[in-house]
C-alpha positions as CSV (number, residue, x, y, z in Angstrom):
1,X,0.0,0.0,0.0
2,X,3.1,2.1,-0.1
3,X,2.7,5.3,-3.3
4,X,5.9,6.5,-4.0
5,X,5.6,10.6,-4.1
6,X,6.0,12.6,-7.5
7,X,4.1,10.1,-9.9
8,X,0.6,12.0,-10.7
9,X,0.8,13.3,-14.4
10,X,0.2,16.5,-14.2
11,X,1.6,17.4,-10.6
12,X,4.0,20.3,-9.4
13,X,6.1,18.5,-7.0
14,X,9.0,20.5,-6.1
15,X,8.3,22.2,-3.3
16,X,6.5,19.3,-1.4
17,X,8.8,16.9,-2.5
18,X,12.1,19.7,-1.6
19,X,10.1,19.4,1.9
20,X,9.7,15.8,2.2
21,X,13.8,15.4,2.2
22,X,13.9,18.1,4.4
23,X,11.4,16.6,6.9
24,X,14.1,12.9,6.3
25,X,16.9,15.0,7.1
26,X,15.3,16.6,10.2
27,X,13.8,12.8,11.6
28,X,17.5,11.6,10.8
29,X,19.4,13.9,12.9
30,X,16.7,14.2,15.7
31,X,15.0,11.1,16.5
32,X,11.5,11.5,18.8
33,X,12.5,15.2,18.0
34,X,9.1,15.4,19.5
35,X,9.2,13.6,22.7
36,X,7.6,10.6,24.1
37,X,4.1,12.9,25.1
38,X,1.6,13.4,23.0
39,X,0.5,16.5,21.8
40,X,-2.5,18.6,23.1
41,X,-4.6,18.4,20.4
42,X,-4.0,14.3,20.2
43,X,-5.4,14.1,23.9
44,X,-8.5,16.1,23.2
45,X,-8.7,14.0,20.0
46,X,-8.6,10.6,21.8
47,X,-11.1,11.5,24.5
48,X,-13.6,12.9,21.4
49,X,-13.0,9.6,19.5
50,X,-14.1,7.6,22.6
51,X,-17.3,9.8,23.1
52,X,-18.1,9.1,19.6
53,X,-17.2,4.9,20.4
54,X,-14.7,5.1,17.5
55,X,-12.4,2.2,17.6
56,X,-10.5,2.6,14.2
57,X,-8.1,6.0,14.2
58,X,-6.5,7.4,11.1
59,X,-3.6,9.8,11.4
60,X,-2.1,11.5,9.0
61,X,1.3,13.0,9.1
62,X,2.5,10.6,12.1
63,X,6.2,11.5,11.8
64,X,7.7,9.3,14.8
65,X,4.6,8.7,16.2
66,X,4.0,10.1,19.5
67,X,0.2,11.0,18.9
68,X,0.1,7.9,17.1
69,X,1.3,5.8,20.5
70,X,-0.9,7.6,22.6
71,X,-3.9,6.7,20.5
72,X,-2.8,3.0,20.9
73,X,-2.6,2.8,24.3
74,X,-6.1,4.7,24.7
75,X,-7.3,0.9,23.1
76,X,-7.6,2.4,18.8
77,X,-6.6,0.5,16.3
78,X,-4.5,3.1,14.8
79,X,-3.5,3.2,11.3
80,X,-0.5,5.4,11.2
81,X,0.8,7.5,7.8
82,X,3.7,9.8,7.0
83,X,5.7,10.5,3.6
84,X,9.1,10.0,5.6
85,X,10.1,6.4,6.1
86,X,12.7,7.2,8.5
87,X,10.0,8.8,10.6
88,X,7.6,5.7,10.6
89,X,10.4,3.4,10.9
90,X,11.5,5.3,14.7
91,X,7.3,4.9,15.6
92,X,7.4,1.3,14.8
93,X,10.4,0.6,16.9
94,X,8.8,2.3,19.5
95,X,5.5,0.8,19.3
96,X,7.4,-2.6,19.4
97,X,9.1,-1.4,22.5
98,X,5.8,-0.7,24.0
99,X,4.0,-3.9,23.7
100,X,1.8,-2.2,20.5
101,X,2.7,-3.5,17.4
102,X,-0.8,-5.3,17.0
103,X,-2.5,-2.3,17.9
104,X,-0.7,0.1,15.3
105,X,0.5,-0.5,11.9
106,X,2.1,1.9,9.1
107,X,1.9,3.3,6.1
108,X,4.5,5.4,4.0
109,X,2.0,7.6,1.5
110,X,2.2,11.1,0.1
111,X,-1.6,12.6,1.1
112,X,-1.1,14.3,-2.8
113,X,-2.1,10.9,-3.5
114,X,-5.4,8.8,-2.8
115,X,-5.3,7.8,0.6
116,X,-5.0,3.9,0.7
117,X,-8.2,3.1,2.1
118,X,-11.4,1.6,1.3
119,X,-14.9,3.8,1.6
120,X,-16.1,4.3,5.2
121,X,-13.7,1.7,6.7
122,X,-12.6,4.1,9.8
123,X,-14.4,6.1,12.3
124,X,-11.6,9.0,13.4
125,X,-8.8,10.6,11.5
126,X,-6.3,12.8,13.0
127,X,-3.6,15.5,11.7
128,X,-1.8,17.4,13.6
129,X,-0.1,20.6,11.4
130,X,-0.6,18.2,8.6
131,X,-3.0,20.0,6.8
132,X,-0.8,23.2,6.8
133,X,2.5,21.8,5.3
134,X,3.4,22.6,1.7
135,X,0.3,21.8,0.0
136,X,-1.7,23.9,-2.3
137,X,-5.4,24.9,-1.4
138,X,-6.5,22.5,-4.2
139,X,-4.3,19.4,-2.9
140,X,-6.0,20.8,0.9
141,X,-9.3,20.0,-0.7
142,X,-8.5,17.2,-2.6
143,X,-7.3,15.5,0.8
144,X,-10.3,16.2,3.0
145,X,-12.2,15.0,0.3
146,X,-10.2,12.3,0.7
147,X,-11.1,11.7,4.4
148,X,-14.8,11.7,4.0
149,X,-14.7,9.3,1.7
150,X,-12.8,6.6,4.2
151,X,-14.8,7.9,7.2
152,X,-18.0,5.9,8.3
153,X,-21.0,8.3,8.7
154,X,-20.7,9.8,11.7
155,X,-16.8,9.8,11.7
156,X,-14.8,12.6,13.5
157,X,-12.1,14.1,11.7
158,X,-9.8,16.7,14.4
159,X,-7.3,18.7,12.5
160,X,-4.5,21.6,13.5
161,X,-3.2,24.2,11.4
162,X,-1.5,27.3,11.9
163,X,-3.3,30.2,10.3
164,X,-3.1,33.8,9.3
165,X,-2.8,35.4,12.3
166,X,0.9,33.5,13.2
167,X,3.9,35.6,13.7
168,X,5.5,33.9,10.3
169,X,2.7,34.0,8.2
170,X,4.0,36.9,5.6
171,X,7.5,36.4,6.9
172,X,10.3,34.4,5.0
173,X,10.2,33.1,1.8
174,X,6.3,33.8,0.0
175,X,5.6,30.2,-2.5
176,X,1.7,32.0,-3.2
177,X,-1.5,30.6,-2.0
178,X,-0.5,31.5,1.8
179,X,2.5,29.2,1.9
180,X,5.4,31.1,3.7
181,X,8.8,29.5,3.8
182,X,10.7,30.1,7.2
183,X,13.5,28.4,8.5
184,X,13.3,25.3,6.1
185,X,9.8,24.4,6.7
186,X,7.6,25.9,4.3
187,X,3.8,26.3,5.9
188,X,0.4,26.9,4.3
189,X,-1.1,29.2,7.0
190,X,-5.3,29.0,7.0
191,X,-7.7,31.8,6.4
192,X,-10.7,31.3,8.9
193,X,-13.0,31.0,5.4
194,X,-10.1,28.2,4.3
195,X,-11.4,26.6,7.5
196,X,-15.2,27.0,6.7
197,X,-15.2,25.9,3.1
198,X,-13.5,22.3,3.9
199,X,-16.1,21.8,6.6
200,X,-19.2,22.0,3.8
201,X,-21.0,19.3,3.9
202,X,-20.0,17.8,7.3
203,X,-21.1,18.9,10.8
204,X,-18.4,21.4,11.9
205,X,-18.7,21.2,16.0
206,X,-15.3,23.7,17.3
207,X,-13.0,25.6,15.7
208,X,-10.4,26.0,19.1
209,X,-7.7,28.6,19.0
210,X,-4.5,27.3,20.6
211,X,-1.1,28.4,20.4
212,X,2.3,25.5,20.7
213,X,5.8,26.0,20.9
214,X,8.1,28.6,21.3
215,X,6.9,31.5,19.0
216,X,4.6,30.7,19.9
217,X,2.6,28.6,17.1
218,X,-0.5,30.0,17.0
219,X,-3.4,27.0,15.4
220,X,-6.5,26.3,15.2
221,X,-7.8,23.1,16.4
222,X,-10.7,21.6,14.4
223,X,-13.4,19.1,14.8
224,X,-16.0,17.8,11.8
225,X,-18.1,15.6,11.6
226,X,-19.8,13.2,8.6
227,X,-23.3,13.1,8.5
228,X,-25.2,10.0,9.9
């Protein structure tokens, strides 16, 4: 089930794929750069997926899998993604470590492509910052698109993603279509109407301003639903 990135006719790879090395390079020299906690927005998620008695998790956008790990030992089956093998390959040595290798398995797939799922065969996904990395408004689309389509009705997507009103959003190196370049990490910062026309057609239920990290990151955390 692994799609190797870059072979859609038609695509404009090179700043995605420029920023999948970079995100190699950066797991490489920094392993569980993240830490062994989860994030925030992965503990409100879990607690959300259990009120809505999902049992199959999505994330997208794993990286070394600390959300991932957490939603494992909250009793998901969690089906982990990321476009950087070196980054699954640190979560899966980790979830062996931890006793939750049957509980968690992995994918390497570029979310430019079809996600490798069936229709309605999971009721959560998950992305943390995912949403906001080098894609293009239309890819952004394409994706969530993409996520209702393997969601059972009823499913709860949670996303993050930095928006307009972060300190680097206009700073460093402009791409177009809200992606700023800063520091090697090239970001797609969300407009609040961004926000409102990927929710149409699903319930949206919070849009949670939060900020992470030492800037600090300023996000939005959001929760959709599928219809019933």
């Amino acid at each position: 089930m692994t799609h190797t990135p870059g072979d859609t006719p038609g695509r404009e790879p090179a700043l995605a794929d420029t920023q999948r090395a970079h995100w190699q390079r950066t797991y490489t020299a920094n392993p569980g750069m993240y830490g062994e906690l989860p994030s925030a927005p992965a503990a409100y998620a879990a607690g959300a997926f259990a009120a809505a008695r999902a049992h199959d998790v999505l994330e997208l956008g794993a990286g070394h899998g600390r959300d991932a790990l957490h939603f494992a030992r909250a009793g998901f089956r969690v089906l982990a993604t990321d476009f950087s093998p070196t980054g699954l390959e640190q979560l899966s040595a980790a979830a062996a470590g931890q006793g939750l290798a049957d509980r968690l398995s992995i994918v390497t797939h570029d979310v430019r492509d079809p996600l490798p799922l069936p229709d309605a065969s999971v009721d959560a996904v998950f992305a943390h910052m995912l949403l906001c990395m080098a894609l293009s408004t239309d890819e952004i689309t394409a994706l969530v698109a993409e996520v209702r389509r393997v969601l059972r009705p009823g499913g709860t997507f949670v996303y993050t993603v930095r928006h307009t009103g972060d300190a680097h959003y206009g700073a460093g190196t402009g791409h177009g279509d809200d992606i700023w370049e800063h520091g090697g990490f090239a970001v797609h910062f969300f407009p609040r109407e961004l926000v409102d026309a990927l929710a149409e057609g699903w319930h949206l239920t919070d849009v949670h301003p939060f900020e992470e990290g030492e800037l600090p990151r300023r996000l939005w955390r959001i929760t959709q639903e599928t219809p019933r």
